[in-house]
GUPABA-588498 format. One line per field, with one value per residue (C-alpha): residue in three letters; chain; x, y, z. Coordinates in nm, 2 decimals, padded with zeros to 4 digits, m for minus. Each point is the difference from the previous one (the first is absolute). Example, Ala and Ser with C-alpha at 12.3 -4.5 7.8 and 13.67 -1.06 7.14 Angstrom:
type = [ala,ser] .
mol = [A,A] .
c1 = [01.23,00.14] .
c2 = [m00.45,00.34] .
c3 = [00.78,m00.07] .
! end
This chain:
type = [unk,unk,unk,unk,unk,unk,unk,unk,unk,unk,unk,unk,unk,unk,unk,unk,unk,unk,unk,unk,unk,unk,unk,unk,unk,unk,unk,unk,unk,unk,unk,unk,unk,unk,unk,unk,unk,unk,unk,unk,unk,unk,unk,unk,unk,unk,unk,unk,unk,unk,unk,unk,unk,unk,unk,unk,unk,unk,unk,unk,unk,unk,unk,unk,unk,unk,unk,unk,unk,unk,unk,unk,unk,unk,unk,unk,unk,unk,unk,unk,unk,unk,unk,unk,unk,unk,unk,unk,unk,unk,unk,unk,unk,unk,unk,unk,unk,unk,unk,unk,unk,unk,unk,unk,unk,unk,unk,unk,unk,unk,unk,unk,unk,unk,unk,unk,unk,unk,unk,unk,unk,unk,unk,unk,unk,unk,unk,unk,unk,unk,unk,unk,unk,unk,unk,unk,unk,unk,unk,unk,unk,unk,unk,unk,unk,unk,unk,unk,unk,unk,unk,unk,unk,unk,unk,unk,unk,unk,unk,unk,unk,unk,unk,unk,unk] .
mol = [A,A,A,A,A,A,A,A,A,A,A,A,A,A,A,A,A,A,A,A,A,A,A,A,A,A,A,A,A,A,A,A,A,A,A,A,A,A,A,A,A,A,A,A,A,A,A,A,A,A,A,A,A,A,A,A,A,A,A,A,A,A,A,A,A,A,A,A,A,A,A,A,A,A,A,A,A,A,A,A,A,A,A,A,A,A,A,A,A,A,A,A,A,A,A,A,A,A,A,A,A,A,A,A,A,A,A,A,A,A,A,A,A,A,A,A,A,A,A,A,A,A,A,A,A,A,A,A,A,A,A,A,A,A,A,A,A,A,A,A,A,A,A,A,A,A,A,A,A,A,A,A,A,A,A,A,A,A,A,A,A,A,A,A,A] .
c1 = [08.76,00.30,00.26,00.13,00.35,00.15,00.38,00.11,00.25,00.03,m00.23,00.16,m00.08,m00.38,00.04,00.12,m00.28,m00.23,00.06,00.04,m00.33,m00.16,00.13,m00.10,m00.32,m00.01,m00.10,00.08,00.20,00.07,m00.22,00.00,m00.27,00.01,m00.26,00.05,00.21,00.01,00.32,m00.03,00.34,00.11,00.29,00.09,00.18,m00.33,m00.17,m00.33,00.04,00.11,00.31,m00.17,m00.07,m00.37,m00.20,m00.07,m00.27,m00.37,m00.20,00.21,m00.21,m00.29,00.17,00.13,m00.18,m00.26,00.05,m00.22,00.17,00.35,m00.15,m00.14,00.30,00.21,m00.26,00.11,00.38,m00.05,m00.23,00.24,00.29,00.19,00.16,00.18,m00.10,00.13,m00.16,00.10,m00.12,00.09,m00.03,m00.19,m00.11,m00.18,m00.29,m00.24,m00.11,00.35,m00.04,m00.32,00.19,00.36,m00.23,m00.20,00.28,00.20,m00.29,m00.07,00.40,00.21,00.37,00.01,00.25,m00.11,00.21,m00.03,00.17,m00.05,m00.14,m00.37,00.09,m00.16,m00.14,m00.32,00.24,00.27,m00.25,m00.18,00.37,00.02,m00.28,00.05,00.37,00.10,00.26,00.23,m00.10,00.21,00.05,00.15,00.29,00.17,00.21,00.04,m00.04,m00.22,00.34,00.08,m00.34,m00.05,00.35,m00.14,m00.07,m00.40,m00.13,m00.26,m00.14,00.22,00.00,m00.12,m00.30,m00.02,m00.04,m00.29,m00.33] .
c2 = [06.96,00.04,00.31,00.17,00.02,00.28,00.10,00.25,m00.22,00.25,00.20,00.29,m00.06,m00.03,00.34,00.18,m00.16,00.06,00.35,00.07,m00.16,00.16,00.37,m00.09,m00.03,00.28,m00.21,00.22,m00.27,00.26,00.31,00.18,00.12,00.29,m00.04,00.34,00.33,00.04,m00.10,m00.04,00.12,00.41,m00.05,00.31,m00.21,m00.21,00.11,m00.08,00.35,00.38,00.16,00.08,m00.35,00.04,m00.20,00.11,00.26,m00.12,m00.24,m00.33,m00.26,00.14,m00.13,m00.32,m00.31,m00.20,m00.34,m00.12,00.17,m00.12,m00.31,00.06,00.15,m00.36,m00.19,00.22,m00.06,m00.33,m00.06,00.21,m00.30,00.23,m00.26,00.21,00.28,00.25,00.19,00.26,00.35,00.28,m00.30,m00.30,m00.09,00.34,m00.15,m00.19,m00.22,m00.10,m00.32,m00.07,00.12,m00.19,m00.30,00.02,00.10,m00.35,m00.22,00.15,m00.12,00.28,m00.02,00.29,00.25,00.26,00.32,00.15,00.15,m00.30,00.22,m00.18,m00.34,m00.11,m00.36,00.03,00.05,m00.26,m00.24,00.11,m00.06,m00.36,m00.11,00.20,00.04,00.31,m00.09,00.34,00.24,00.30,00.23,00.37,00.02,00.30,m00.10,m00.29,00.20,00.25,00.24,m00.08,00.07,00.33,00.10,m00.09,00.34,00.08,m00.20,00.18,m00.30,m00.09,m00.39,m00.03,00.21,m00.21,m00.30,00.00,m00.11] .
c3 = [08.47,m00.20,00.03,m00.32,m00.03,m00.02,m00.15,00.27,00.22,00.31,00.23,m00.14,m00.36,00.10,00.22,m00.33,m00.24,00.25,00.04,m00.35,m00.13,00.31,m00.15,m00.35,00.13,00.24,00.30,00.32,00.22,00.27,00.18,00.27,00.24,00.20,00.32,00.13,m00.03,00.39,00.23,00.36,m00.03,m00.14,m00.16,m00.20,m00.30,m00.07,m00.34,00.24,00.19,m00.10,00.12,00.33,00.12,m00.07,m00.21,m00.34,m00.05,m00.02,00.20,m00.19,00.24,m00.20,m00.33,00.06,m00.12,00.20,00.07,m00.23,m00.27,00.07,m00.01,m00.31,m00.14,00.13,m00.23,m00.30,00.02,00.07,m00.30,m00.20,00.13,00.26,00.19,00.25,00.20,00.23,00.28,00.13,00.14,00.22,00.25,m00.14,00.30,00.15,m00.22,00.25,m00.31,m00.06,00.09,m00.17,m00.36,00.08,00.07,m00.38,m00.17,00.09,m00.01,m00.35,m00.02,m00.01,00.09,00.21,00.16,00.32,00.02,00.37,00.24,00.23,00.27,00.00,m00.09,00.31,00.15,m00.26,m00.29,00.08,00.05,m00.34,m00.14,00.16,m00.19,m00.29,m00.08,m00.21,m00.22,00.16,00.26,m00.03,00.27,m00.03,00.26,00.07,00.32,00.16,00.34,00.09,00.06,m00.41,m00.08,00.15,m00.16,m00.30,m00.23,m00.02,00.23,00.26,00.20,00.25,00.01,00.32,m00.09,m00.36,00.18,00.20,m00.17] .
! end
């Protein structure tokens, strides 16, 4: 099998083309996929609660997607040629099934990114990581101790009480 030449003569070059025929044809590269609204943390700055700490009005547990349809949903951007995605939350990883939709989404070859607070990234997840890398976990830090933390504006979860699940 022969490879085409092509004129671009850097990785950069190809970035640029790539991205530009990829917006001419309206192919979503990137998405982002929100699991859940809830937080195992009450953090009176996150859009995911009110100003009281609680969570938003109305049952929101009710409303958020089944498995089967976020799995669904992963078939559609990736047919569409979304090549990255994003999951995020609330907390990502409250949802049970988390594992079973991180684990479709990178065998159906997403580069993916978790956003969490860290709190639950447990044995079960690190070891889900080991065999699946994510391309970036990021974690929301808001002290380095748990003295920082608590001194930290709008926070009502004392870290000690945040960390045990």
């Amino acid at each position: 099998m022969e490879c085409t030449e092509t004129s671009l003569s850097s990785g950069v070059e190809f970035v640029r083309a790539f991205n530009q025929k990829s917006a001419k044809l309206r192919i979503p590269l990137s998405g982002s996929l929100e699991l859940t609204r809830h937080c195992n943390l009450s953090c009176i700055h996150c859009y995911a609660t009110d100003s009281s700490g609680d969570i938003l009005p109305g049952d929101s547990r009710q409303r958020e997607m089944e498995t089967t349809k976020i799995l669904s949903v992963i078939d559609e951007i990736c047919e569409a040629g979304c090549l990255y995605l994003l999951i995020t939350g609330g907390e990502p990883l409250l949802r049970k099934d988390f594992p079973e939709i991180y684990r479709y989404a990178k065998r159906k070859g997403l580069v993916i990114t978790v956003f969490s607070n860290g709190i639950l990234i447990k044995e079960e997840i690190i070891e889900l990581f080991k065999v699946l890398p994510p391309h970036v976990v990021e974690i929301s830090l808001y002290g380095a101790t748990a003295e920082t933390y608590e001194k930290s504006p709008g926070f009502r979860v004392p870290m000690k009480d945040a960390f045990r699940a």
